[in-house]
mmCIF file of the N, C-alpha and C atoms, coordinates in Angstrom:
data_MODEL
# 
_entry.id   MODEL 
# 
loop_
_atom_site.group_PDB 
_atom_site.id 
_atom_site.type_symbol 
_atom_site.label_atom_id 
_atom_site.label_alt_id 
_atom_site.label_comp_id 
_atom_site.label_asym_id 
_atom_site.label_entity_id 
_atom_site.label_seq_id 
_atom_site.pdbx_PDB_ins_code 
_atom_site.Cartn_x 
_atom_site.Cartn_y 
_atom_site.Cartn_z 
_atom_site.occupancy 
_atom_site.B_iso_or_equiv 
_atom_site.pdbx_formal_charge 
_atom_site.auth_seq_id 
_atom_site.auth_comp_id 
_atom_site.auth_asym_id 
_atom_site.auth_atom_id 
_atom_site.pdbx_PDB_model_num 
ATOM 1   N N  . UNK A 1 1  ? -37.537 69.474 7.307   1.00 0.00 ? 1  UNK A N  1 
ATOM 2   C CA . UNK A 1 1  ? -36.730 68.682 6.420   1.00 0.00 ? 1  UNK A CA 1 
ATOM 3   C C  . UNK A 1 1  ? -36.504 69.459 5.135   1.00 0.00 ? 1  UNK A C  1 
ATOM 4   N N  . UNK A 1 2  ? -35.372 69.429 4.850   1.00 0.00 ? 2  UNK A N  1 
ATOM 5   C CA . UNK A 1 2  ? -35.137 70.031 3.513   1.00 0.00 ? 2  UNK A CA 1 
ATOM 6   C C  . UNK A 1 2  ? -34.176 68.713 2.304   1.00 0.00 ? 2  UNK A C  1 
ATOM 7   N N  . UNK A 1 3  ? -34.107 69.248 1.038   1.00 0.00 ? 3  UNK A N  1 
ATOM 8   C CA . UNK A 1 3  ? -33.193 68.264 0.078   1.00 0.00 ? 3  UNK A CA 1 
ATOM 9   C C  . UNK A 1 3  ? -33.298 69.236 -0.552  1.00 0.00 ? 3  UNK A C  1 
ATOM 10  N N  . UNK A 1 4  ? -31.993 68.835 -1.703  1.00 0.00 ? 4  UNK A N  1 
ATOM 11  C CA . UNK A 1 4  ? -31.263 70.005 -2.985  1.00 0.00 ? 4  UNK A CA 1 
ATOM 12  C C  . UNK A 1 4  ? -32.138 68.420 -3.851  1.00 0.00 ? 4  UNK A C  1 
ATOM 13  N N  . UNK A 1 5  ? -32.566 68.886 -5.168  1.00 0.00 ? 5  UNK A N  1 
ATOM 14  C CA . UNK A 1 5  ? -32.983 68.288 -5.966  1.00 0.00 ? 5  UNK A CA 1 
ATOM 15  C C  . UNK A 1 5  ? -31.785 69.094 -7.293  1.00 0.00 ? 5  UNK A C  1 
ATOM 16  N N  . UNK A 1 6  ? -31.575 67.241 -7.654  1.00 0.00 ? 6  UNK A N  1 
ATOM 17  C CA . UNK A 1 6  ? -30.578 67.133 -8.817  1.00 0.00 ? 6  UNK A CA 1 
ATOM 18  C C  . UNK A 1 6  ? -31.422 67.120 -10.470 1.00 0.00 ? 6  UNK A C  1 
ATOM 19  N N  . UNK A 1 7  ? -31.451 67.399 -11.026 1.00 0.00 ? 7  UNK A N  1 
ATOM 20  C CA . UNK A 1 7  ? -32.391 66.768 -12.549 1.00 0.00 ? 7  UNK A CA 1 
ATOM 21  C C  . UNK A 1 7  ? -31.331 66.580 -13.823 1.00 0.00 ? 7  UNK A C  1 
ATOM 22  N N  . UNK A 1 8  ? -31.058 65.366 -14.371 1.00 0.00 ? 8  UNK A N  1 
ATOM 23  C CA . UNK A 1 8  ? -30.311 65.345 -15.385 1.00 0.00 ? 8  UNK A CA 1 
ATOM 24  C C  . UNK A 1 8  ? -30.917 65.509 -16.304 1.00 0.00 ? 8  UNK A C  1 
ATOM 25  N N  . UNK A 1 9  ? -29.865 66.221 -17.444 1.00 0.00 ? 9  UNK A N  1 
ATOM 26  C CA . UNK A 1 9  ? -29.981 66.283 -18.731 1.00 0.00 ? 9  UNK A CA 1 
ATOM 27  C C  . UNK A 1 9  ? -28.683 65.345 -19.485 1.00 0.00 ? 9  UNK A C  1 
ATOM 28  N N  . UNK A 1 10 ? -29.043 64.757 -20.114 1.00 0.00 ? 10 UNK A N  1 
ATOM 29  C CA . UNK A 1 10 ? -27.784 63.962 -21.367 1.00 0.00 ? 10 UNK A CA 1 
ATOM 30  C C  . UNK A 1 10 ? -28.380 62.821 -21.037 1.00 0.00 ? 10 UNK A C  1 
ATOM 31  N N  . UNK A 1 11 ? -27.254 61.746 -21.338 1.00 0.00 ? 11 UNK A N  1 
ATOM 32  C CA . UNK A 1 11 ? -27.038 60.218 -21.826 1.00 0.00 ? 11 UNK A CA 1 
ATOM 33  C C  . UNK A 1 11 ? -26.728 59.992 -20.243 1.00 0.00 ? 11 UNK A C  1 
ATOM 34  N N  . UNK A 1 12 ? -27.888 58.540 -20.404 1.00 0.00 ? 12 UNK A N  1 
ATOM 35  C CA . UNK A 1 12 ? -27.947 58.461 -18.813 1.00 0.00 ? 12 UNK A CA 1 
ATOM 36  C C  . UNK A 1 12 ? -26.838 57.246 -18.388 1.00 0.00 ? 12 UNK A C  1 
ATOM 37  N N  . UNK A 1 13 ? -26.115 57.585 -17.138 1.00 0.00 ? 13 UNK A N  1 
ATOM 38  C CA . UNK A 1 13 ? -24.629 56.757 -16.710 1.00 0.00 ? 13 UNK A CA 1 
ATOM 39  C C  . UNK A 1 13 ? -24.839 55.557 -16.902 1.00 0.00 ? 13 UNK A C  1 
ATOM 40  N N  . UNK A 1 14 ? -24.296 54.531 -17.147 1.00 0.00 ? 14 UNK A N  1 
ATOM 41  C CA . UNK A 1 14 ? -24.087 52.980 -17.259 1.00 0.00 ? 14 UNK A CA 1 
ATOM 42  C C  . UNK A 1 14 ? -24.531 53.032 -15.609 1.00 0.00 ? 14 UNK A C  1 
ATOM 43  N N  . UNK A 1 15 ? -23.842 52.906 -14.821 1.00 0.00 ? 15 UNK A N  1 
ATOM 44  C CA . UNK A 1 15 ? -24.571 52.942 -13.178 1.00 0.00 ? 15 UNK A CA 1 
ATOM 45  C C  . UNK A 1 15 ? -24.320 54.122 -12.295 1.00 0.00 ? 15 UNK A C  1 
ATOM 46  N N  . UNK A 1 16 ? -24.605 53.623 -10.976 1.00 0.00 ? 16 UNK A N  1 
ATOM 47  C CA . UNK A 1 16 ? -24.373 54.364 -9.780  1.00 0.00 ? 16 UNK A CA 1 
ATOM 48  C C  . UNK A 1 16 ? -23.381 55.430 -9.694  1.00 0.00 ? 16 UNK A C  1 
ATOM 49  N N  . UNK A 1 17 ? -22.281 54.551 -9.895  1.00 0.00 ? 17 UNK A N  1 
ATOM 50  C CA . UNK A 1 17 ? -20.423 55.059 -9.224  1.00 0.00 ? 17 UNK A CA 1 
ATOM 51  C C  . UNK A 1 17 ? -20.453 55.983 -10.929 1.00 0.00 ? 17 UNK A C  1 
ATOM 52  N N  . UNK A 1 18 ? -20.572 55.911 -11.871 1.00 0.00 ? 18 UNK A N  1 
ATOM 53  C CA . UNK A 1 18 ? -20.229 57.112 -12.934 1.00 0.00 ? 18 UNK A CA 1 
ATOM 54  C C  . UNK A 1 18 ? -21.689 57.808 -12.730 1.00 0.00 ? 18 UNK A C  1 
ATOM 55  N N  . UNK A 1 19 ? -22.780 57.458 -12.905 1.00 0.00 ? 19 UNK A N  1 
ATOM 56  C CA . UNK A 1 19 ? -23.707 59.120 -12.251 1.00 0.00 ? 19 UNK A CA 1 
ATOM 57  C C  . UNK A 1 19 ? -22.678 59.922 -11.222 1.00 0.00 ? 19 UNK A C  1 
ATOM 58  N N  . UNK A 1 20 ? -22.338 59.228 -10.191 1.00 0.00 ? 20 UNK A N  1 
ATOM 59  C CA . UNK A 1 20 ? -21.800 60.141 -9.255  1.00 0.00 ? 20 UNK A CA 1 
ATOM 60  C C  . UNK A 1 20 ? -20.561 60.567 -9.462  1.00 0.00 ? 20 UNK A C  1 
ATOM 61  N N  . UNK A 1 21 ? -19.778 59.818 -10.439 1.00 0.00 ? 21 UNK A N  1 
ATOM 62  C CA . UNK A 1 21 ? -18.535 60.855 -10.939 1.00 0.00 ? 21 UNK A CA 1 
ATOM 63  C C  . UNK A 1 21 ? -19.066 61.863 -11.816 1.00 0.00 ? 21 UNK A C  1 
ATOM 64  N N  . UNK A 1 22 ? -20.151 61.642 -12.657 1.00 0.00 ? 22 UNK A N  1 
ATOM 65  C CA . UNK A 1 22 ? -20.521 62.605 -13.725 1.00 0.00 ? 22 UNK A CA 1 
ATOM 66  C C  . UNK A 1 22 ? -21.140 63.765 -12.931 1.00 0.00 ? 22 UNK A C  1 
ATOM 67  N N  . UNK A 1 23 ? -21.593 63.282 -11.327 1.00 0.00 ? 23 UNK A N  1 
ATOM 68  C CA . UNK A 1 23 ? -22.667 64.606 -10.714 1.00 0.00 ? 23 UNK A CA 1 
ATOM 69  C C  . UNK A 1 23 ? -21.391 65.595 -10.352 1.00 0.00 ? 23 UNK A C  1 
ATOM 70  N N  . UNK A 1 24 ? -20.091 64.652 -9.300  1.00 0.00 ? 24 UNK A N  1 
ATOM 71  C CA . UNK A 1 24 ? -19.076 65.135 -8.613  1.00 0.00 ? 24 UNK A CA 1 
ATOM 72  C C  . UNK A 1 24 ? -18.515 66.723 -9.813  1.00 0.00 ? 24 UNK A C  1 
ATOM 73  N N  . UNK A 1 25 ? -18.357 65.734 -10.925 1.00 0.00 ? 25 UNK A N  1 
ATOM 74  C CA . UNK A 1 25 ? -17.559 66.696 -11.815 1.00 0.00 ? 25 UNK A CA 1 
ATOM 75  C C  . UNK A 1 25 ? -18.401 67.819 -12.265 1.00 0.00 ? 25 UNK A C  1 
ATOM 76  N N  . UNK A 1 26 ? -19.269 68.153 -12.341 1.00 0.00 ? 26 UNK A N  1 
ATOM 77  C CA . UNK A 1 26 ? -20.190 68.610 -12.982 1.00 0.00 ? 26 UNK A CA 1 
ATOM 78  C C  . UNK A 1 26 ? -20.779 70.137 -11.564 1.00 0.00 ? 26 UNK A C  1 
ATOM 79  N N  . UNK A 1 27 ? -20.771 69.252 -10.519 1.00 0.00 ? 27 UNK A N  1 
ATOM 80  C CA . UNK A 1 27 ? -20.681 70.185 -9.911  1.00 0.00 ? 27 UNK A CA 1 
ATOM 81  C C  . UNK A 1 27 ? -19.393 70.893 -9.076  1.00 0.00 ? 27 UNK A C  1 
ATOM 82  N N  . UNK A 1 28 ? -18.406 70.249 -9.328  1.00 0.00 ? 28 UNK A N  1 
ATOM 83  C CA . UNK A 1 28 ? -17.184 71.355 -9.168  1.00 0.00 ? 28 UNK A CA 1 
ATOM 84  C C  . UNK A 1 28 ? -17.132 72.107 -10.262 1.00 0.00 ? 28 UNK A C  1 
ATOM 85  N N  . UNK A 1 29 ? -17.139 72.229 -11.364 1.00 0.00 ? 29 UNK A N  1 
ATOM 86  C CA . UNK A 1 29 ? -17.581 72.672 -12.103 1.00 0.00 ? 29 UNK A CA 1 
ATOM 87  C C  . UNK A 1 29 ? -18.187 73.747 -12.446 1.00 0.00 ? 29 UNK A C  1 
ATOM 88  N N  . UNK A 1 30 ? -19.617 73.697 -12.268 1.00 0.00 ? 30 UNK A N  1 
ATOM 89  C CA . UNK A 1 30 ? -20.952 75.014 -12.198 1.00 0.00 ? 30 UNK A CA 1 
ATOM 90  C C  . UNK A 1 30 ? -20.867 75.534 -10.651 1.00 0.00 ? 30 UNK A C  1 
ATOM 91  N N  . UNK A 1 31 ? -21.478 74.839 -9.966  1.00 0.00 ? 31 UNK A N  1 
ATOM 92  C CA . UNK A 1 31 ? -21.514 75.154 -8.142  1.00 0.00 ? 31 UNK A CA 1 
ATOM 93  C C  . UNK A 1 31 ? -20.227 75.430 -7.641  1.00 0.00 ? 31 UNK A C  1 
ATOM 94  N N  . UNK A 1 32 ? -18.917 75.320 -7.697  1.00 0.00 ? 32 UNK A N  1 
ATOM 95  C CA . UNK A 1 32 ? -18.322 75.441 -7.075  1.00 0.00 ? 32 UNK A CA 1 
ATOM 96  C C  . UNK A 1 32 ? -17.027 76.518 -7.847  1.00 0.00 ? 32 UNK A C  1 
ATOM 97  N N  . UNK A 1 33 ? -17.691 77.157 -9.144  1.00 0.00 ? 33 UNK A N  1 
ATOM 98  C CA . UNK A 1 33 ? -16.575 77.791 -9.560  1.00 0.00 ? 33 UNK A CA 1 
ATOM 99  C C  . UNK A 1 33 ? -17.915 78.829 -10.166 1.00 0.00 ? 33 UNK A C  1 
ATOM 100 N N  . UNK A 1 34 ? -16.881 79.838 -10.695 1.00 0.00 ? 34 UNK A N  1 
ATOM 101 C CA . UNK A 1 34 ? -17.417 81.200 -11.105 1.00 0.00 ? 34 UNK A CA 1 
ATOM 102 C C  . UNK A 1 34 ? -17.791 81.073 -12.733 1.00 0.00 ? 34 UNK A C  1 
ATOM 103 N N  . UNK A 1 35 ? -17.826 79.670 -13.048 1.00 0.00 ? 35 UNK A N  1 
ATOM 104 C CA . UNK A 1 35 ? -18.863 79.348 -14.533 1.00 0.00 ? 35 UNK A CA 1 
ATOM 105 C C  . UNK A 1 35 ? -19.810 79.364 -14.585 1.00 0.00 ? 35 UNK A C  1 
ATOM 106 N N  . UNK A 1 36 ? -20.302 80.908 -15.188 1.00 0.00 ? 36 UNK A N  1 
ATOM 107 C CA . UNK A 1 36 ? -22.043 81.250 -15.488 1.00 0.00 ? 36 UNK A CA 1 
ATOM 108 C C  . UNK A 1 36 ? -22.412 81.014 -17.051 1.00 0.00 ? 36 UNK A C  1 
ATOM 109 N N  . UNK A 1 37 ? -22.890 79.880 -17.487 1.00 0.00 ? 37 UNK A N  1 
ATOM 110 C CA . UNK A 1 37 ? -23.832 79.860 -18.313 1.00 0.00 ? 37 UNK A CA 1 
ATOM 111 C C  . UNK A 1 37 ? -25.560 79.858 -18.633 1.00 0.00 ? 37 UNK A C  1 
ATOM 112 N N  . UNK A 1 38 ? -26.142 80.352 -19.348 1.00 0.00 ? 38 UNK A N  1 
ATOM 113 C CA . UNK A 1 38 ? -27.394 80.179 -19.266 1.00 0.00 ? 38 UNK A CA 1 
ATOM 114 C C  . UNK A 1 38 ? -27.730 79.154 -19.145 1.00 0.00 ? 38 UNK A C  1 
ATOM 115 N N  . UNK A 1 39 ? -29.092 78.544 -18.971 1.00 0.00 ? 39 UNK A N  1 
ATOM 116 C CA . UNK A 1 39 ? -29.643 77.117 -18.648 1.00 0.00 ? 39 UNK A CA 1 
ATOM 117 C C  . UNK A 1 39 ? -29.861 77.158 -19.879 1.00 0.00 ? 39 UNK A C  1 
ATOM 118 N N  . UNK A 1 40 ? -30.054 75.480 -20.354 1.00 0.00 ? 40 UNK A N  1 
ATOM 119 C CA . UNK A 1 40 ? -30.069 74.756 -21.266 1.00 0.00 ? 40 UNK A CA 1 
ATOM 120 C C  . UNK A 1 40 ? -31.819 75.015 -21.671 1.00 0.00 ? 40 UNK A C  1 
ATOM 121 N N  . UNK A 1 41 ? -32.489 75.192 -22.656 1.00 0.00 ? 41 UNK A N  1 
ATOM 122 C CA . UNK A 1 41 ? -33.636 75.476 -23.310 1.00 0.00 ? 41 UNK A CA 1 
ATOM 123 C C  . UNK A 1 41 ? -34.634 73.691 -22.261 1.00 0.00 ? 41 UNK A C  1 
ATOM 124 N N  . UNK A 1 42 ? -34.358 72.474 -22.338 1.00 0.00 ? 42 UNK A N  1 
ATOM 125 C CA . UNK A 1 42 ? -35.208 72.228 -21.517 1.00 0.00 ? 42 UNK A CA 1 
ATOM 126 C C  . UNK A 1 42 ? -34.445 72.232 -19.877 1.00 0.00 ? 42 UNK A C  1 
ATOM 127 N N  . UNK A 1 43 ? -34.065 73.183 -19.257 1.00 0.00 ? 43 UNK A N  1 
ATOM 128 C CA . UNK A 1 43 ? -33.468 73.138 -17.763 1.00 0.00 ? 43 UNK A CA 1 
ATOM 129 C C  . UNK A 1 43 ? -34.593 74.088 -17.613 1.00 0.00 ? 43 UNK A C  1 
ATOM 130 N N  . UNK A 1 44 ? -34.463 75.326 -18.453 1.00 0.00 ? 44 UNK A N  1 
ATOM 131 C CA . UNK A 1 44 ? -35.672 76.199 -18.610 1.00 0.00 ? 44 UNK A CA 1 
ATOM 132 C C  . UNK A 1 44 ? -36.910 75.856 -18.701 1.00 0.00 ? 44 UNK A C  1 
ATOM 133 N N  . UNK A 1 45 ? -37.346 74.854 -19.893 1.00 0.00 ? 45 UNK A N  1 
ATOM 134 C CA . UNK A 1 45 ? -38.639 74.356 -19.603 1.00 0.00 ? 45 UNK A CA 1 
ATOM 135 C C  . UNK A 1 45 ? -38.677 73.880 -18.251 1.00 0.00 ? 45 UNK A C  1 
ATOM 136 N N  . UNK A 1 46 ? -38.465 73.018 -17.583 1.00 0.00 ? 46 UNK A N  1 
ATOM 137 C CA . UNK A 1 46 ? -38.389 72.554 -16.393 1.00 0.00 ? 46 UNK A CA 1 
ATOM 138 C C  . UNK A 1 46 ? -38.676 73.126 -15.631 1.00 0.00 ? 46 UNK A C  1 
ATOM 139 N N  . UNK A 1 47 ? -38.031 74.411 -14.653 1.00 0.00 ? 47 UNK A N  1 
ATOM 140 C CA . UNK A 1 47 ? -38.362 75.384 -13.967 1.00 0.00 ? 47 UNK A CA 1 
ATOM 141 C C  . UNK A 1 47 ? -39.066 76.036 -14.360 1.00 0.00 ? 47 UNK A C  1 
ATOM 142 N N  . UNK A 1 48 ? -39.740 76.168 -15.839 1.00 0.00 ? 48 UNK A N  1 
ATOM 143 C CA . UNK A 1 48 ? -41.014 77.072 -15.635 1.00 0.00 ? 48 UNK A CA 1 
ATOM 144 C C  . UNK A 1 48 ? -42.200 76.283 -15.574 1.00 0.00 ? 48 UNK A C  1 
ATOM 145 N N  . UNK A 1 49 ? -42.313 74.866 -15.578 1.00 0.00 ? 49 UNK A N  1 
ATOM 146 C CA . UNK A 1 49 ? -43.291 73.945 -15.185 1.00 0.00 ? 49 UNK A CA 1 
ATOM 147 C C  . UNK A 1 49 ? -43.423 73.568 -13.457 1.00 0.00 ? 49 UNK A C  1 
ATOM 148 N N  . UNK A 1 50 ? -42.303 73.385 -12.915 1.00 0.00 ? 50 UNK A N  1 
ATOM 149 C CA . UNK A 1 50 ? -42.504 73.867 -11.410 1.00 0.00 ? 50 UNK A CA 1 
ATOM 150 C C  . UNK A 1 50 ? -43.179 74.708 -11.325 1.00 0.00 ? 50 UNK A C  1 
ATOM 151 N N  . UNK A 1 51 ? -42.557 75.836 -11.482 1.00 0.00 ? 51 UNK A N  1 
ATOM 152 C CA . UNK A 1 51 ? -42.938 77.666 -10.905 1.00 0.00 ? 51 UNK A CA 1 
ATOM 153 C C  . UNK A 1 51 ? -44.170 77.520 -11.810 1.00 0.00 ? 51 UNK A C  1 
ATOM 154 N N  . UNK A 1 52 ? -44.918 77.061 -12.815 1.00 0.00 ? 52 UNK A N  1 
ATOM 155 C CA . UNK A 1 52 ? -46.808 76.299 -12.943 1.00 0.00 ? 52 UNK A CA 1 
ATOM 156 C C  . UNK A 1 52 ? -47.399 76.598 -11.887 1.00 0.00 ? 52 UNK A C  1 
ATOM 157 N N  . UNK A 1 53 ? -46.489 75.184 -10.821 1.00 0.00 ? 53 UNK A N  1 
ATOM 158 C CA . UNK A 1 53 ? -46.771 74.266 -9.859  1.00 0.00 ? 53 UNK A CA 1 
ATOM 159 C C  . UNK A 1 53 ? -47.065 74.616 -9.186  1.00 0.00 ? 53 UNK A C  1 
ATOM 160 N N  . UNK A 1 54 ? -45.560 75.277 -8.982  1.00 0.00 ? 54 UNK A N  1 
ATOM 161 C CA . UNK A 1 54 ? -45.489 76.062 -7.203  1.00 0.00 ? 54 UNK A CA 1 
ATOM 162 C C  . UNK A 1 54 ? -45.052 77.405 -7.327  1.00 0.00 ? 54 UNK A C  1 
ATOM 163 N N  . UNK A 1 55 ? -45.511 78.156 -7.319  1.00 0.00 ? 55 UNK A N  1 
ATOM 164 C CA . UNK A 1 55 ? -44.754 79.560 -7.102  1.00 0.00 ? 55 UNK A CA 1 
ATOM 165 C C  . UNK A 1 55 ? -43.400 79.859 -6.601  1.00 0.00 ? 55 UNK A C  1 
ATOM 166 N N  . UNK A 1 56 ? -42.867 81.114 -7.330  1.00 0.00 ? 56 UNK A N  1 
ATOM 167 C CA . UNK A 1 56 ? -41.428 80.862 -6.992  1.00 0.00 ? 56 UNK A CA 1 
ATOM 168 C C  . UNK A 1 56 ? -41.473 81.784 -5.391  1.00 0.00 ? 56 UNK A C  1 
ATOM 169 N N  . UNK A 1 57 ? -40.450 81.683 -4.468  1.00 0.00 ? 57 UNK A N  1 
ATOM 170 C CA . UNK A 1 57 ? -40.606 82.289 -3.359  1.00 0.00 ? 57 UNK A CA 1 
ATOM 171 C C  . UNK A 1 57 ? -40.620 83.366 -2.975  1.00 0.00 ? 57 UNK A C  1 
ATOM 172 N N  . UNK A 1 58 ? -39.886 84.450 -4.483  1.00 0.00 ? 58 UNK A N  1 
ATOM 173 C CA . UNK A 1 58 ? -40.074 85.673 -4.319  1.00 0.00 ? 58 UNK A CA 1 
ATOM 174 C C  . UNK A 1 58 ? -41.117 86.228 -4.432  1.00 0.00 ? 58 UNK A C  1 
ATOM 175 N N  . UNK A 1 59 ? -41.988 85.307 -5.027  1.00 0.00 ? 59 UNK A N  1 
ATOM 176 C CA . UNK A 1 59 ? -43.318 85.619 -5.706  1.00 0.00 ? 59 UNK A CA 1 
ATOM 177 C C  . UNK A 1 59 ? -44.480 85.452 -4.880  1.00 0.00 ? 59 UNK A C  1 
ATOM 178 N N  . UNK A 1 60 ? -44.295 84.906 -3.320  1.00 0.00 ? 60 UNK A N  1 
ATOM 179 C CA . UNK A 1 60 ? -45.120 84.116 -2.557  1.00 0.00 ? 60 UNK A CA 1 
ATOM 180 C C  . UNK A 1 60 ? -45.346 84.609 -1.551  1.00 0.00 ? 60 UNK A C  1 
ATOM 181 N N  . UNK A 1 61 ? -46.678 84.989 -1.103  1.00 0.00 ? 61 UNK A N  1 
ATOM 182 C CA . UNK A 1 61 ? -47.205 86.447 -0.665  1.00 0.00 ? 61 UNK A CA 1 
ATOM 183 C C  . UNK A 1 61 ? -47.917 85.360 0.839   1.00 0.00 ? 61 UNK A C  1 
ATOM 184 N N  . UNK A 1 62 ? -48.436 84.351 0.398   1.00 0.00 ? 62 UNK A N  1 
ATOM 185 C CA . UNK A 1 62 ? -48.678 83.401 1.821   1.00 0.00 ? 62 UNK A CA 1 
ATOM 186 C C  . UNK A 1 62 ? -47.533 82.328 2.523   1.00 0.00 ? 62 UNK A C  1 
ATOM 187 N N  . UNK A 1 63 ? -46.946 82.432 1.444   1.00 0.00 ? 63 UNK A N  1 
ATOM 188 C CA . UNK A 1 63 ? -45.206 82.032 2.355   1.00 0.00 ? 63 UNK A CA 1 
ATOM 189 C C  . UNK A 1 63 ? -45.858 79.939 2.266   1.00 0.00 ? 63 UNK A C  1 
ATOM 190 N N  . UNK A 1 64 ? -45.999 79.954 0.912   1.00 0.00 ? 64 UNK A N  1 
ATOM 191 C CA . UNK A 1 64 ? -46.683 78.517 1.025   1.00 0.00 ? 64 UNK A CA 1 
ATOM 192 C C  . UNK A 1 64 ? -45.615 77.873 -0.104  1.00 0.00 ? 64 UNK A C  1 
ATOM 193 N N  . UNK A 1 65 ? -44.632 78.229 -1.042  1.00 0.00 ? 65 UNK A N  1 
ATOM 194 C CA . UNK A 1 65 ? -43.683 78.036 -1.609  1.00 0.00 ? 65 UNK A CA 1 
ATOM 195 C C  . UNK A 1 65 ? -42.707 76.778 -1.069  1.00 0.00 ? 65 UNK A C  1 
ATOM 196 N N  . UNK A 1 66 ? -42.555 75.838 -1.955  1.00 0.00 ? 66 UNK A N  1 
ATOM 197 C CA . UNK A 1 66 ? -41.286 74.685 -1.280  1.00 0.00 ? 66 UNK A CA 1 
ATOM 198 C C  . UNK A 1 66 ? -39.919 75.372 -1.569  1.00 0.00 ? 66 UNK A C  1 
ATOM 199 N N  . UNK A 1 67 ? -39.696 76.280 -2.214  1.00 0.00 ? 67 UNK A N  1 
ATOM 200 C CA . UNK A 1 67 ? -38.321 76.764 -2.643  1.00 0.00 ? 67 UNK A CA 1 
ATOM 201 C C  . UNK A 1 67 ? -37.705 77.269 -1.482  1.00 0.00 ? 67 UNK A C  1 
ATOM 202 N N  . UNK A 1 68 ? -36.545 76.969 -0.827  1.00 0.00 ? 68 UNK A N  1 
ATOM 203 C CA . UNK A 1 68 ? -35.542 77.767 -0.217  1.00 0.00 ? 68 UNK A CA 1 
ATOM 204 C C  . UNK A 1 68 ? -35.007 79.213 -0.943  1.00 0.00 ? 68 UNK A C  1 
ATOM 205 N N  . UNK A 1 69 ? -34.897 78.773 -2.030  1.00 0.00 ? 69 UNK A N  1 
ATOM 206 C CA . UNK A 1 69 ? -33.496 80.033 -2.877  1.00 0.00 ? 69 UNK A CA 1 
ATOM 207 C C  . UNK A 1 69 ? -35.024 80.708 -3.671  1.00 0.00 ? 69 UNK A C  1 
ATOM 208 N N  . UNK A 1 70 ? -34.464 81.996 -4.602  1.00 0.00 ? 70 UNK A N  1 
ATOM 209 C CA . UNK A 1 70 ? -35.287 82.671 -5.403  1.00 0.00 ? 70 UNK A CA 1 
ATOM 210 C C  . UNK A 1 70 ? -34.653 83.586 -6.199  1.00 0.00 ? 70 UNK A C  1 
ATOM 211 N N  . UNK A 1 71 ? -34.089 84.056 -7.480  1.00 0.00 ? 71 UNK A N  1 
ATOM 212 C CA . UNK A 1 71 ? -35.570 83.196 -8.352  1.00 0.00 ? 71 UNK A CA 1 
ATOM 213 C C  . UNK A 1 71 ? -35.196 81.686 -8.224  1.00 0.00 ? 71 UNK A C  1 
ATOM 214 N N  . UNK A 1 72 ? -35.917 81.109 -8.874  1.00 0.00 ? 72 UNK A N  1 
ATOM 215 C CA . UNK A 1 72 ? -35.578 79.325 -8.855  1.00 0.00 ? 72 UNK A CA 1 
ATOM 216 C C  . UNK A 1 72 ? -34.909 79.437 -9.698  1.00 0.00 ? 72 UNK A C  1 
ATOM 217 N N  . UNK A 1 73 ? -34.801 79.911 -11.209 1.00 0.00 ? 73 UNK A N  1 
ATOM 218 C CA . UNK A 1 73 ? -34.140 79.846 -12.419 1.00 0.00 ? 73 UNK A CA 1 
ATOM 219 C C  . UNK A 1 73 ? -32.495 80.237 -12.260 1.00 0.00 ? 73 UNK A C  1 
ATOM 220 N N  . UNK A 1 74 ? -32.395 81.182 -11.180 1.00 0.00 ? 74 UNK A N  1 
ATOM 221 C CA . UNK A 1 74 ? -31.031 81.475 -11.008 1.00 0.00 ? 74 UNK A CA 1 
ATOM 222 C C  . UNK A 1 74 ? -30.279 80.333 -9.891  1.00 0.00 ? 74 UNK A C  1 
ATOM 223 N N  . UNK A 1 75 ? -30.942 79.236 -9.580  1.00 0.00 ? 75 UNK A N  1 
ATOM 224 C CA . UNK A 1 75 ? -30.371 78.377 -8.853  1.00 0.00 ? 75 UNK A CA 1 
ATOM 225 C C  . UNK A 1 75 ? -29.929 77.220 -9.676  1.00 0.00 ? 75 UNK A C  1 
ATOM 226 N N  . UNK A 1 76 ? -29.658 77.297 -11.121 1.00 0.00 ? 76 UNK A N  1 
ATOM 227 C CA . UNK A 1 76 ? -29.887 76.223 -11.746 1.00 0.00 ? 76 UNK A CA 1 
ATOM 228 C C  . UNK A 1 76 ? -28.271 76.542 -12.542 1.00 0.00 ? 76 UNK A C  1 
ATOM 229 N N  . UNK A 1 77 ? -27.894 75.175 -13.461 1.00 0.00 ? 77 UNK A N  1 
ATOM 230 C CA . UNK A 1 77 ? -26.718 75.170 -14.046 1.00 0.00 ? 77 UNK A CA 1 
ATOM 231 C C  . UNK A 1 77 ? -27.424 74.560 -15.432 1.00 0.00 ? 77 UNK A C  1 
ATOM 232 N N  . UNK A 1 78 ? -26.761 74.970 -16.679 1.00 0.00 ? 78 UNK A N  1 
ATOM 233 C CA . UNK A 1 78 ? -26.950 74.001 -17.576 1.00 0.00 ? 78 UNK A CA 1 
ATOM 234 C C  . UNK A 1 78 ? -27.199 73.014 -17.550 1.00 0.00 ? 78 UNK A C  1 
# 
C-alpha cells in the first residue's frame, strides 16, 4: 500500500469543496508545471522532523525507510 501525503500551510478552507479547489489549484500549479521555488521555512521544518523520524531513502542502508522518492525535501512545494 502506498499514499502521497498532502500538509497544509495558510488559512485553513471554510470546507471540503474549497480545500479541494485550493489543493486542485495549487497543484497544477507546483506539480504540474516547471515552478521551482524553495520550501517555505516551516515546509522545511517539517521534513527535517520526519527525516528525525525516519530516514530519508537515500540515506537508508537497511532499506527500512517509508519514503518512495529521495531526497524527501526535493519532493516538496512551498
Amino acid at each position: 500500500m502506498s499514499y502521497d501525503l498532502a500538509v497544509w500551510e495558510g488559512v485553513r478552507p471554510a470546507d471540503d469543496k474549497s480545500a479541494r479547489r485550493s489543493f486542485n489549484g495549487l497543484y497544477d500549479r507546483y506539480l504540474d508545471s516547471e515552478v521551482k521555488e524553495p520550501p517555505s521555512e516551516r515546509i522545511t521544518a517539517f521534513v527535517a522532523a520526519l527525516l528525525d523520524r525516519w530516514c530519508d531513502i537515500t540515506e537508508d542502508e537497511g532499506e527500512t525507510s517509508p519514503w518512495s522518492v529521495g531526497p524527501l525535501i526535493d519532493d516538496r512545494v512551498p
